[in-house]
N, C-alpha and C positions, 0 to 999 in steps of 0.2 A: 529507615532506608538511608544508608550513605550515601552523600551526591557529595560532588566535588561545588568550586565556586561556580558561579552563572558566568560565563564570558563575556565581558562585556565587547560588545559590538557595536560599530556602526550606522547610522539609524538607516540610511538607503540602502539599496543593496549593490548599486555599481561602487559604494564607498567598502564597502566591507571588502570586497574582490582589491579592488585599490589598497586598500590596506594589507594586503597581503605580500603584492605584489613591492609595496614599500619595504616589506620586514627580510620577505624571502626569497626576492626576485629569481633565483638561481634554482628553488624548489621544486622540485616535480611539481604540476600538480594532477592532471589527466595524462594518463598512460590508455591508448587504443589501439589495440594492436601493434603495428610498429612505429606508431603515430607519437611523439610525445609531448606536452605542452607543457613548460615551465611556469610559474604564476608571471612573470613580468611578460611571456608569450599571452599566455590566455588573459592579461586587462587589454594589450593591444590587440586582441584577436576581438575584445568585446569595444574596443573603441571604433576601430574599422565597421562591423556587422552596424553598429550605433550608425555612421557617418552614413555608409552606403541604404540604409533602413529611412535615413531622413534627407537625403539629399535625391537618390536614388529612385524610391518607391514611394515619397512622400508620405511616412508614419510620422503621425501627430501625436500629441496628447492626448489620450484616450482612444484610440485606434485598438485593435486587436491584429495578430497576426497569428496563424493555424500553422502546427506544423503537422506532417505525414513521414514517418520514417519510425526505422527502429532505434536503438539508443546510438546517441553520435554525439561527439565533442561541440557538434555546431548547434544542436539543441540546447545546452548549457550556455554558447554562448549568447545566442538568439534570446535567452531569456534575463540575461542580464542586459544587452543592450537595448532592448525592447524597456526595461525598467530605467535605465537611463533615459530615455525618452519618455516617461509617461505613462509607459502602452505598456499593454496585455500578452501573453503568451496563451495562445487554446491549442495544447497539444492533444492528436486526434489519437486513437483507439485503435490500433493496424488491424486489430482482429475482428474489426467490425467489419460489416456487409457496405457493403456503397451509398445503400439508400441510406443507414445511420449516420453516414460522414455527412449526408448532405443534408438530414437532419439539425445537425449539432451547428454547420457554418449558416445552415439558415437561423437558427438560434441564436449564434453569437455576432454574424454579419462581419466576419473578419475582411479587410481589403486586399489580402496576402495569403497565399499557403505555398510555404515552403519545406523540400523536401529533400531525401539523402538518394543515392543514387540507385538506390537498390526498388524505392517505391514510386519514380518519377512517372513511370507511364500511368499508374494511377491516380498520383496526385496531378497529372493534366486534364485526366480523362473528369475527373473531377473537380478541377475547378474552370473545365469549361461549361461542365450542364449547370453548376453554379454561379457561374461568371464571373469569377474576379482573377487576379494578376494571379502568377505562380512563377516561381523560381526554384532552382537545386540549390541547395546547402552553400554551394561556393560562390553563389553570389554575393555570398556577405562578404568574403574579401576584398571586393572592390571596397575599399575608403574612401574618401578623400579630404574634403576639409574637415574637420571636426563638429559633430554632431553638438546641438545646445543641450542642456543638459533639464529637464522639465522631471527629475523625479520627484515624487513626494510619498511621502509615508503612509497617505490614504489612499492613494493611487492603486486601482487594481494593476497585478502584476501576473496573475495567475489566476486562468477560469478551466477548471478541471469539474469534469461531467461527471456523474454518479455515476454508481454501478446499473441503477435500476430496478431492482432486485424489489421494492414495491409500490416499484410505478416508472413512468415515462423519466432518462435520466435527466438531471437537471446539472447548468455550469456553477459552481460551487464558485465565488469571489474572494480571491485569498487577495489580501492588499500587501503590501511591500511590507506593514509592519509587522503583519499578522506571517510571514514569510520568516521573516527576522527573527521572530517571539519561538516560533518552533526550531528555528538554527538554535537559536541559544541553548533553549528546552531541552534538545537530541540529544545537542556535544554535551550539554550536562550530565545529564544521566547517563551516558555512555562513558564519559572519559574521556573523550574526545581530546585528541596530542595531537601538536604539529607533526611530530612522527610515526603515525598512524596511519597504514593503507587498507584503506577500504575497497573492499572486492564488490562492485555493484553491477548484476547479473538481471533484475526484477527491469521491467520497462518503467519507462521515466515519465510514461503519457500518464501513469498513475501515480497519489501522495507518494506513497509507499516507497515505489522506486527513487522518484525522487528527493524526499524531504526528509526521509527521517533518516539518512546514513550521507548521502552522494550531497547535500547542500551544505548540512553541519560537519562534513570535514573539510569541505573547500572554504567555510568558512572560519576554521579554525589553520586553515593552512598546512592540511595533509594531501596525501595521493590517494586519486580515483583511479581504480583496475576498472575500466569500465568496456565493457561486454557489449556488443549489439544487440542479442540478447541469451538468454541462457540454454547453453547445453550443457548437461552432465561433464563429458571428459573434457570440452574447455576450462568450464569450472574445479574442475579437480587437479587439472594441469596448472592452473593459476593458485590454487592451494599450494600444492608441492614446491611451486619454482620461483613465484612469483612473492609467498610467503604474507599475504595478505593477514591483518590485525584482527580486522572485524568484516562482516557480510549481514546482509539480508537476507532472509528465505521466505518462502510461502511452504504447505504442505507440500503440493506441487514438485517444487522445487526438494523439497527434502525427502520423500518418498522415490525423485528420479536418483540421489546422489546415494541413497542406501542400497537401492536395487543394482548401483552400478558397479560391474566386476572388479575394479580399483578402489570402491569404496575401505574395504579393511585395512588396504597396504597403502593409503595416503598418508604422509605424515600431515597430520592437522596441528600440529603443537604452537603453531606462530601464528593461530588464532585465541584470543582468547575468551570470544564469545559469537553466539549465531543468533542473532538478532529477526525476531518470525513476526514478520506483518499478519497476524493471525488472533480476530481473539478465543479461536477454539483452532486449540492440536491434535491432531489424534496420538494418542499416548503411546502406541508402538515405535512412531517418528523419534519422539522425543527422546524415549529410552534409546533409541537406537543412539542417537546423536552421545547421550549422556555417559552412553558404556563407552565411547572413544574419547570421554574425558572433557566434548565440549559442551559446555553450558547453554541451553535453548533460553533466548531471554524473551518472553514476549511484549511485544507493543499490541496495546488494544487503543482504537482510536476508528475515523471517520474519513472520508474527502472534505467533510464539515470542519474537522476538529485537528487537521495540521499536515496529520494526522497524529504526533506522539503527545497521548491525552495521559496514559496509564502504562504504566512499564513497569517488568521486574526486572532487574538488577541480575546479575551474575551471583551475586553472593546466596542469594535464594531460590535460583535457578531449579538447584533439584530438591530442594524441602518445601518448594510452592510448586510442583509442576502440575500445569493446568490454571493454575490461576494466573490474570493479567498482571498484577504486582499492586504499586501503590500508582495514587496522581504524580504526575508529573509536575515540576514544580511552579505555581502562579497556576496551577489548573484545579478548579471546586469540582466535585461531584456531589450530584445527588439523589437518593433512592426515594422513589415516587411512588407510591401507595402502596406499600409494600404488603405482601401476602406472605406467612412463614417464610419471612426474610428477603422476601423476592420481588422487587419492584423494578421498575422503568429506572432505566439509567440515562439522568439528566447533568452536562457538561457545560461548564463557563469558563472562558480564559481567554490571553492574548493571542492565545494562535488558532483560534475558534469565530470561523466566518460569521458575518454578519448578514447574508444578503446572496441569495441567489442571483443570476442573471437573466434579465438587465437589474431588477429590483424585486424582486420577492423573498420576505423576511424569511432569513434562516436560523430564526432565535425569538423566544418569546419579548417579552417587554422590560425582562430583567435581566436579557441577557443569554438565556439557559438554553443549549441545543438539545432537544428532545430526540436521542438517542434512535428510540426502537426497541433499544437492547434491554433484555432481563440482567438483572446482578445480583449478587450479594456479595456483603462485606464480612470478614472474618473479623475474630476481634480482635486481631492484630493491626487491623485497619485495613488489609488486601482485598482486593475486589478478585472477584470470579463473574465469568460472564455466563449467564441460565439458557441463554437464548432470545428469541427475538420475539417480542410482542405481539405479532400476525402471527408466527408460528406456534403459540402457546396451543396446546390441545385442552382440549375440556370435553373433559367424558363420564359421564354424571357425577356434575358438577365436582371434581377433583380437576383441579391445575394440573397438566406434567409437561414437563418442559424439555422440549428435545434432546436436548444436551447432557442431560442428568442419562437419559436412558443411551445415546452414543458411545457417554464416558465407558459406560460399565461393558457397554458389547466391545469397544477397541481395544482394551483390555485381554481379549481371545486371541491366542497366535492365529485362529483361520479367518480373522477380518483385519482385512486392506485398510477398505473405507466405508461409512455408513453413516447415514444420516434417518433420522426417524420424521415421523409426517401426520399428520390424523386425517383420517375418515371420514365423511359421512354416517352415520350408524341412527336407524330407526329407534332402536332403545337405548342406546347410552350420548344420544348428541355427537360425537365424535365416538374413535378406534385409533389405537394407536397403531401405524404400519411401521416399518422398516426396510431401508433398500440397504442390500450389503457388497461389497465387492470381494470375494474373497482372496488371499494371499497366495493360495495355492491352485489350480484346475481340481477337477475333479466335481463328483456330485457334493450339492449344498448340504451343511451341517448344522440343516433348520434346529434339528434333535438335541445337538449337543450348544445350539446357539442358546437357544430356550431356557435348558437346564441352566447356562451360566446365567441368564438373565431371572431365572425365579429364585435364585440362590440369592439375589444383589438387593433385587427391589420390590416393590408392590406390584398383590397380583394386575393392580388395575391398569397400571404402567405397560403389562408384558403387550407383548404386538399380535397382533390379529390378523396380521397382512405381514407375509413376508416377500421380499421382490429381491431378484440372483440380477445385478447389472454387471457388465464388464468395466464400466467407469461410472460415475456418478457425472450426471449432469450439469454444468457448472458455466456462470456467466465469463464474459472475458476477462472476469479479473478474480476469476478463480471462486465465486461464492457461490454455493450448491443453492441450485432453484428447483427449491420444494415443491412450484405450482406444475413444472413438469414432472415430476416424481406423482406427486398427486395424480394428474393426467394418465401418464402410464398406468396405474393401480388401477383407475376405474374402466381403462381399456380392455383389463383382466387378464 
């Protein structure tokens, strides 16, 4: 895999912004709406937020502060000058119900939740039944004398909750350097140029939106298009006019921008790659993306793991589609008791948490985040992801792994989306089910689904259950939950 050099960066992360704002003071760097921030605007927009955060609200060393909002220029700053002090940023989840908000700030016991103006009445409402301070976004302006500067390199800077997906979510402890280790990581293997704008649509409350595209170009000293968050024709309107480098997606997101009637007559030419926080695509997507010339690069990675652990490159985009790519660089993997090739995918590296919150280890004793995830490696060295360890079916006694039987039904022009599931079953231990969303109305095409799947794979694979959803059921940050699919099926 070709990578370019490692960037080197500065070790805190209010320095790295500083440094930017030394080389390029005059540079875009965040474009919001009609809002724009220069880099020598946004270090003094993070020096102020700094002042008013410690003189103001009294943020110490190691304090946490919560924010509530969708994506805003004040959140990017809050987390920089928050890391000039010491302190933590717990950005909250919009899409959660109230009792999970007040879950996670009882978790993390932030002294502060601050919010944008659009989610203030909730973010009151909520940090009164919780009790602590609240402010809007623009109270970071007030500055005044200059904040002390208490950062350090092991200092948590960033506590981001799991998705949950198998079990109660937990605050993942990214530290300032473990922040930095994936900056560098991202802009590497992307190409990462000071004259690169990056179109950032995905929310920021997660790695995703924020780490692996919106932090490694700000620290490489490009422009953020940065979105409150994503709709179809904004995003497509920002494509055409705005002429954005590179972007993030989710399926989600790339199923809303194909189905969209401007999708064919967009010029996409002055991107050069769509970079999919995903480590399974549904292959319809992907061809879509590919016939209009742009390259689907996957990142497969964690809240654990930076997140950019495993990424393909553009060069291999469409001769590897479907698979994650290689490691990313300073990042080990390794396959764990493998079964015809298929084991637990286990990750080490500098942008790989240490330490849930407050302290519960998130890495063995040697370092190794134990995944979840099924893989295997080609022998070209590319990993592909099988699926998930809890979702593995076993039905007299044969492994089959979700995603093997996905791949091959996505493939069908009359499926949308689909995820496969196991059973209960008296005689074989597990059954393999299937929930499908089709692409079109009409009666379901169990018949001719079947046929394509006895043609691909083994009989024992094929589904015994099949379920017609209008959407798959999916957590707030997009990851299909099997245990309600399961649920439905035994509802009958």
């Amino acid at each position: 895999m070709a990578e370019s050099a490692t960037p080197a960066l500065p070790l805190l992360l209010h320095e790295i912004l500083a440094a930017q704002a030394g080389l390029r003071p005059d540079a875009p760097a965040i474009r919001f709406g009609e809002r724009q921030l220069d880099y020598a605007a946004l270090a003094q927009a993070v020096g102020q937020a700094a002042s008013a955060l410690w003189h103001r609200w009294g943020v110490r060393p190691g304090d946490r502060v919560a924010w509530l909002g969708a994506n805003h220029p004040g959140q990017i700053v809050l987390l920089f000058a928050l890391a000039r002090l010491g302190a933590a940023l717990v950005p909250l989840n919009f899409r959660l119900a109230p009792g999970e908000w007040e879950a996670q700030l009882q978790a993390t016991t932030p002294g502060l939740l601050l919010h944008d103006a659009a989610w203030a009445a909730a973010a009151r409402a909520l940090a009164q039944r919780v009790g602590i301070a609240v402010a809007g976004v623009d109270a970071l302006d007030a500055g005044g004398a200059p904040a002390p500067v208490h950062a350090g390199p092991d200092a948590p800077a960033l506590l981001v909750f799991t998705s949950g997906t198998t079990g109660a979510p937990r605050a993942a402890v990214h530290t300032q350097a473990m922040l930095r280790a994936n900056m560098a990581i991202a802009a590497q293997v992307q190409g990462l140029r000071p004259d690169d704008r990056v179109l950032t649509v995905l929310p920021m409350f997660h790695v995703g939106g924020l780490c692996i595209q919106t932090l490694p170009a700000l620290a490489l000293g490009a422009e953020v298009l940065l979105h409150a968050r994503f709709a179809p024709e904004a995003a497509l309107d920002a494509i055409a006019h705005d002429r954005p480098t590179l972007t993030l997606v989710v399926p989600a997101v790339m199923k809303a921008l194909v189905e969209h009637p401007r999708w064919a007559a967009t010029d996409l030419s002055s991107l050069r790659a769509a970079w999919a926080g995903s480590s399974l695509l549904p292959a319809p997507l992907v061809r879509a993306f590919h016939e209009r010339g742009l390259p689907v690069c996957n990142v497969y990675g964690a809240t654990e793991t930076g997140p950019f652990s495993v990424a393909l490159p553009p060069a291999f985009a469409l001769s590897h589609a479907g698979a994650c790519g290689w490691p990313a660089p300073g990042v080990a993997l390794r396959c764990v008791d493998p079964r015809d090739g298929v084991g637990e995918l286990w990750l080490r590296g500098p942008n790989v948490i240490r330490r849930y919150w407050p302290d519960v280890p998130a890495v063995d004793a040697q370092g190794w985040f134990h995944t979840g995830d099924l893989a295997r490696q080609a022998a070209d060295g590319s990993w592909t992801i099988a699926g998930r360890v809890k979702e593995l079916i076993i039905s007299g006694g044969e492994n089959i792994h979700p995603a093997e039987i996905e791949a091959v039904l996505a493939e069908h022009p009359a499926v949308l989306e689909c995820a496969a599931f196991g059973l209960p079953d008296p005689q074989w231990g597990e059954v393999v089910a299937v929930a499908v969303v089709c692409a079109q109305p009409g009666p379901p095409p169990q018949a001719a689904l079947q046929a394509h799947l006895a043609a691909r794979i083994a009989r024992y694979k094929l589904p015994r259950r099949w379920l017609w959803l209008d959407a798959l059921p999916r957590t707030a940050l997009g990851k299909v939950q099997r245990p309600a699919l399961q649920a439905l099926a035994a509802r009958g």
